[in-house]
N, C-alpha and C positions, 0 to 999 in steps of 0.2 A: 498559333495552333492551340488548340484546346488544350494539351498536357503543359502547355506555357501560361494558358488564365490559370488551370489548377493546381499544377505543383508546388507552389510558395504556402499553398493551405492546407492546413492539417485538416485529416477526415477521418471519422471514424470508422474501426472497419464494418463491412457490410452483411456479415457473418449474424446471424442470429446467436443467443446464448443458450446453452445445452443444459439451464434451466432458470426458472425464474431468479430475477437481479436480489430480491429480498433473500431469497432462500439463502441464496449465494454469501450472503454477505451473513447472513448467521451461520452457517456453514464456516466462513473466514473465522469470526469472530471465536466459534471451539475449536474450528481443527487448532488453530493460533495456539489458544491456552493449552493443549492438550502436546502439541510440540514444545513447548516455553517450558512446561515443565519439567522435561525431560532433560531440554536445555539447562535449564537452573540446576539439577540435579549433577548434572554435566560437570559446568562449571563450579559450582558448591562442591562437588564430591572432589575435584581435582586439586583444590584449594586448601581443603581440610587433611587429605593425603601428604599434599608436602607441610602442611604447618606441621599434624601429628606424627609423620616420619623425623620431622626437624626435631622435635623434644625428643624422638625414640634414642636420639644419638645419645641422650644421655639417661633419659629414663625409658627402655626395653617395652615397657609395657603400650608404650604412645604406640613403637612402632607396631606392633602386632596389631592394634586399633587401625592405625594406618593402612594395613594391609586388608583387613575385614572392607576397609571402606571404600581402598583401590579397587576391589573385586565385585564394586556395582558397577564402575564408570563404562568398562567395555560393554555392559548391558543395555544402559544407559541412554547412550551415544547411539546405539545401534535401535534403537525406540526412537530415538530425536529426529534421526534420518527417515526412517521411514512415516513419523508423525510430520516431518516439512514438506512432502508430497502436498498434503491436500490442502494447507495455506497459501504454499506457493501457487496450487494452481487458480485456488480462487480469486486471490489477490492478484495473478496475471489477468482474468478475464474480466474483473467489476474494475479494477481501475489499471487498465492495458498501458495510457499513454503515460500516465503518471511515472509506475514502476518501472517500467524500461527505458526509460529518458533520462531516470534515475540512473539505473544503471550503464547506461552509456557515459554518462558524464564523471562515474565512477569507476568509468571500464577498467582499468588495472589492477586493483584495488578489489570490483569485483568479481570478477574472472581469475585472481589468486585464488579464491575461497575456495575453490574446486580440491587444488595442487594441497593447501595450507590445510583443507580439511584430512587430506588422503596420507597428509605427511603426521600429523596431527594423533591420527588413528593408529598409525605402525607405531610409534614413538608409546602411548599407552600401552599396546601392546607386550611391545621389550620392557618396559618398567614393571607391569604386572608379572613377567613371568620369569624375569632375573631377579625378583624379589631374594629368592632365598638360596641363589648362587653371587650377587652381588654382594658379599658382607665383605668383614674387617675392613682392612684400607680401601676395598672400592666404593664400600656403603658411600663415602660422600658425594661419588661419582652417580651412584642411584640417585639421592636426593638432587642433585644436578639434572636425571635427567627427569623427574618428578618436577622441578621449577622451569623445565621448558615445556613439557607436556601442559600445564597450569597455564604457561603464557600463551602458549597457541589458543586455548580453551576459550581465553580471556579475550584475543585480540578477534577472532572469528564472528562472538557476536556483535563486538565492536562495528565491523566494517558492516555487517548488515544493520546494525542499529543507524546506522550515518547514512547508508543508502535509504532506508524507509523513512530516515528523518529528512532526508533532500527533497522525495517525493513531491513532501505537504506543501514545498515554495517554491512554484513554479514563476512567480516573481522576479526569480532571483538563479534562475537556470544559466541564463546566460554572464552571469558574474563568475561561472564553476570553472577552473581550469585545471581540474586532477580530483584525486580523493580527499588531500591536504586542506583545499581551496574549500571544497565541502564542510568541512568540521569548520568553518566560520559563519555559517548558516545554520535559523534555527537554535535550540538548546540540546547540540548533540551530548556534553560532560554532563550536564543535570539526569539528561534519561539515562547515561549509563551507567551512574553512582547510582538510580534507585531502580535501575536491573540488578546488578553487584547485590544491594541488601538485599532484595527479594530471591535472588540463587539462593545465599547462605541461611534466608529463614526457612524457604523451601527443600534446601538439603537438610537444615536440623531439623525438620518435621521428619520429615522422609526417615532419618540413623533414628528417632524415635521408636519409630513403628519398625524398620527393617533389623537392627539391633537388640531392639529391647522385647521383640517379640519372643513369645513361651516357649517356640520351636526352636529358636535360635541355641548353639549349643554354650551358653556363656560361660561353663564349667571350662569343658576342652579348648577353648579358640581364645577363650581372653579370663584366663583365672585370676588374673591382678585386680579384674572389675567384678562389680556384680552388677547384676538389672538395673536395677532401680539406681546405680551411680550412673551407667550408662545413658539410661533415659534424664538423669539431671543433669549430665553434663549439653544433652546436644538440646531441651528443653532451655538451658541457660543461651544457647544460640541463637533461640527461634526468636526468645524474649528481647536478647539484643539486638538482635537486627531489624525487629520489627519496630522496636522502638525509634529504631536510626530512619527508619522512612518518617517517622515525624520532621526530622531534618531536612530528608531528603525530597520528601512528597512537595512540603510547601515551596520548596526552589525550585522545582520540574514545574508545579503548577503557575508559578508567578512567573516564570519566565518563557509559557508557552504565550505562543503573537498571541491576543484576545478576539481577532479577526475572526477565530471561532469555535470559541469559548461559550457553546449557546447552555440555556437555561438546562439540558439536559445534561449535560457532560457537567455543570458544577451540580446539580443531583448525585449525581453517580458518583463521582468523587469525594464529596463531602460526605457523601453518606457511608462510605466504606472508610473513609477516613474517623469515624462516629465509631464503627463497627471495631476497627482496629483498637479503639480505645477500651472495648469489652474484649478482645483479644488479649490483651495485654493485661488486664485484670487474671483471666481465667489461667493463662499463661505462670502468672506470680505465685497464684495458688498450687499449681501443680507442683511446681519445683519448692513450694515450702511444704508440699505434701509429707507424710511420715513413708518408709519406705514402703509399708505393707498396702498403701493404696498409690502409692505414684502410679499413677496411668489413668485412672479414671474417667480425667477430664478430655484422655485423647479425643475419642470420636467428635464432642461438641465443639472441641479444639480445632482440628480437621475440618468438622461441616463449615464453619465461623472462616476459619478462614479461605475455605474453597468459596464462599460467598464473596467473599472481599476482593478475591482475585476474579471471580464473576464481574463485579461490580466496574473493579478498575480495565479489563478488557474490553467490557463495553462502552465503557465511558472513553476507551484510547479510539475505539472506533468511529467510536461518534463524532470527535473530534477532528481524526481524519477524514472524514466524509463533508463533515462542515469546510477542512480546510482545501480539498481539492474540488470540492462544487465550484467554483467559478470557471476555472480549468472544464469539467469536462458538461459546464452546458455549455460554455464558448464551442466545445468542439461539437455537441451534436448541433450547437448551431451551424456550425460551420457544413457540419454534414450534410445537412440540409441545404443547405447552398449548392453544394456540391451536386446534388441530388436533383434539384432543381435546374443548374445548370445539362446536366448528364440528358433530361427529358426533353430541355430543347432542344440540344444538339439531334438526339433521336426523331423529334419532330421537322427538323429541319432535313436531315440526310431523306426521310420517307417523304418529303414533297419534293427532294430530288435539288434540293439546294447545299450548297455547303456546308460543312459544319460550325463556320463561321467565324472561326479562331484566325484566319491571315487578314493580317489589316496595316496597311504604311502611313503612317503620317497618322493626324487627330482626329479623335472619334468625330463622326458626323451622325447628324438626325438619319439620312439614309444608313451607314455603316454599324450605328447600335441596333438600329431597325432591322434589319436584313441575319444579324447574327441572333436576335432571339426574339423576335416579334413575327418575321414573317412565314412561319411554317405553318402557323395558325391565323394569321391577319393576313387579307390580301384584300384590295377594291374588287366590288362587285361579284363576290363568292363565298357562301359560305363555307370553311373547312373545320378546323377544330373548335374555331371561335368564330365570331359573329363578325362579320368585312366589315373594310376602315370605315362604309358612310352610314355604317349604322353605331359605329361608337362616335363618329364626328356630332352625329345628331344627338347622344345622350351627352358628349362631354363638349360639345361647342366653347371656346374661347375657357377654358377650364382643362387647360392640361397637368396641374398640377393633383388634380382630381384622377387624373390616370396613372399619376406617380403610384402614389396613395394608392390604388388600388392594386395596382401590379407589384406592389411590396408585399400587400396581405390579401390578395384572392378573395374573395368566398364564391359561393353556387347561388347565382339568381336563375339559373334556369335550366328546366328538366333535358330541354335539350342542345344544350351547350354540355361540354366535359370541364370539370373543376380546372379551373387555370393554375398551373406549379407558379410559388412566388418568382418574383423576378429584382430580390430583394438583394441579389447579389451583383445586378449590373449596376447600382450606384443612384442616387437621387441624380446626380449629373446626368447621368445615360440614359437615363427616366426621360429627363426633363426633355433629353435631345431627340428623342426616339416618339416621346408624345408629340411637341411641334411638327414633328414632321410626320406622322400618320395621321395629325388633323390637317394639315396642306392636302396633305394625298385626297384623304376623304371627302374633301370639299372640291374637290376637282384644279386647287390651284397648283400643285403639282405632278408632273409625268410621272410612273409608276413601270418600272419592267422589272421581270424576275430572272430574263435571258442573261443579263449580265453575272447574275448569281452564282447559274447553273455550273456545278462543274466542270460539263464540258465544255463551256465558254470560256475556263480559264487557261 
């Protein structure tokens, strides 16, 4: 049967996209950065809350900081989610087979995300708002549940980091036997160590601006600090960690497969890695700044490194574009095939023959012929295509010349209709199917189509 030739083959679906593929894919590439940050901010803000709660135990003033900072997360979080809409959806519709093959093969793993994120969110919640009925002897109990709240935060984009890292090695699909079996594919540790530094420089930018700003009441809410100590403690953040991606950048980068690693993506990379080195100058300066200008350098600081994080977003995409192209031109190959097959079959059922998929025993030159040559071939008639003894006449004792052509088509003539390849029954089937519609054509073989017809079977 026909759903027996096609089902072993992967096809793309048939569905047009609801907008152009380029758009699409810059689209991917900011919503992406524009949830990531949020993300970052997420996991940085969660991380900073339990370090500066942890000193509050002994020095008061951390905790209050702690508390200022816990009081963005639920904000936060609630940005991240609704910025993962439009990543997710573009990245489900530009690379469909990839991403959900991914996630099958990750199914438990990725289908907790849902439960782990919903459990995730309450848990922050009770931490922010027993802040300041949790004290004496239960305070350690808070900071307890401040380091689970952190580790959910932590393991979340883990598991989607590993899923989008499985994607790119379709390779290596069938080696996968859980989410475990995954993290041995790939450079899943390298991307997630220079995620890690990039939250924590993206959160001390962020307490920069959110903390050290004019409106902020730094009298009332944190008197142990002032401004300008505020902005150099989370400025001394941004500097270390951005420093730490020089560690970290060159291990992610060395250890991605080179398979496609094209001339664009070490541009982009190198070049923001260039960029980060005047980051980290202007960085240095701020925080030796004297108090009465600390801040100055913010915005340049900011533009500098929204570039950088520009840079590196498109160069992550580029990269995965490079690395799932073989992936999905095999499949609109295959689509095609698909496609090609589907017309004969339709060709065949409208001349009232079979669809041509029941067949016992080995193919034969009549048996390949009859399932997708004769809806349009037949002696002494012309239908869709020109009858067998006018192609016997151009392709005489040359059937290998009919393979050849029934693999790649083209239009010789206005009134014939464009032949669909036939690039999927095989050079075998070719070869079996030409022999034997040059027998026919030359009159050295009988020719019936009553045996074909449906009702004859």
């Amino acid at each position: 049967m026909l759903s027996a030739l096609v089902f072993p083959v992967p096809r793309d679906l048939m569905l047009p996209l609801p907008l152009p593929e380029m758009l699409l894919k810059i689209l991917l590439v900011l919503f992406f950065l524009a949830h990531i940050l949020f993300i970052n901010l997420v996991v940085g803000g969660s991380l900073w809350t339990l370090i500066f709660e942890w000193l509050g135990l002994k020095h008061p003033r951390y905790d209050r900081l702690a508390k200022e900072i816990a009081a963005t997360i639920t904000v936060n979080k609630s940005l991240a989610v609704v910025l993962g809409v439009g990543p997710l959806l573009c990245i489900s519709l530009v690379y469909t087979h990839a991403f959900y093959t991914a996630n099958v093969l990750t199914a438990h793993a990725w289908w907790s995300l849902v439960p782990t994120i919903t459990v995730a969110f309450l848990l922050t919640y009770l931490h922010k708002y027993t802040w300041d009925t949790w004290t004496g002897p239960r305070k350690i109990r808070h900071v307890a549940l401040g380091f689970v709240c952190a580790l959910f935060f932590l393991l979340i984009p883990f598991v989607f980091l590993s899923n989008i890292n499985l994607m790119l090695f379709p390779e290596h699909w069938t080696e996968v036997k859980g989410f475990l079996s995954s993290l041995k594919i790939g450079n899943v540790f390298p991307r997630y160590f220079h995620f890690f530094a990039a939250c924590n420089a993206a959160t001390g930018l962020f307490l920069v601006a959110w903390l050290g700003r004019r409106s902020f009441p730094v009298e009332q809410k944190l008197p142990e600090f002032t401004r300008p100590e505020i902005k150099r403690i989370f400025y001394t953040l941004v500097f270390g960690f951005t420093a730490m991606q020089f560690v970290f950048g060159p291990v992610l980068f060395f250890t991605l497969p080179t398979r496609a690693l094209t001339v664009g993506v070490w541009i982009l990379i190198w070049t923001g890695a260039v960029l980060a080195l005047g980051l980290l100058h202007m960085l240095y300066k701020e925080m030796r700044s004297p108090d009465a200008v600390i801040g100055k350098w913010f915005w340049p600081i900011t533009g500098l490194f929204s570039v950088i994080v520009l840079l590196m977003g498109t160069g992550r995409h580029l990269y995965r574009e490079a690395a799932v192209y073989p992936l999905m031109e095999k499949m609109m190959r295959r689509t095609e095939e698909f496609r090609a097959l589907e017309r004969g079959v339709q060709m065949r059922l409208a001349a009232g023959l079979t669809a041509g998929g029941d067949r016992s025993g080995p193919p034969t030159g009549r048996s390949v012929f009859f399932q997708n040559c004769a809806s349009c071939h037949v002696p002494g008639t012309k239908r869709v295509g020109p009858p067998l003894e006018e192609i016997h006449s151009l392709y005489k004792g040359n059937p290998a010349a009919i393979v050849a052509w029934a693999k790649t088509p083209g239009k010789k003539r206005a009134d014939y209709q464009q032949m669909p390849s036939m690039a999927h029954v095989g050079d075998a089937g070719l070869k079996l199917a030409a022999d034997y519609l040059l027998e026919v054509g030359a009159g050295k073989t009988t020719f019936s189509e009553e045996e074909e017809r449906p009702e004859k079977k």
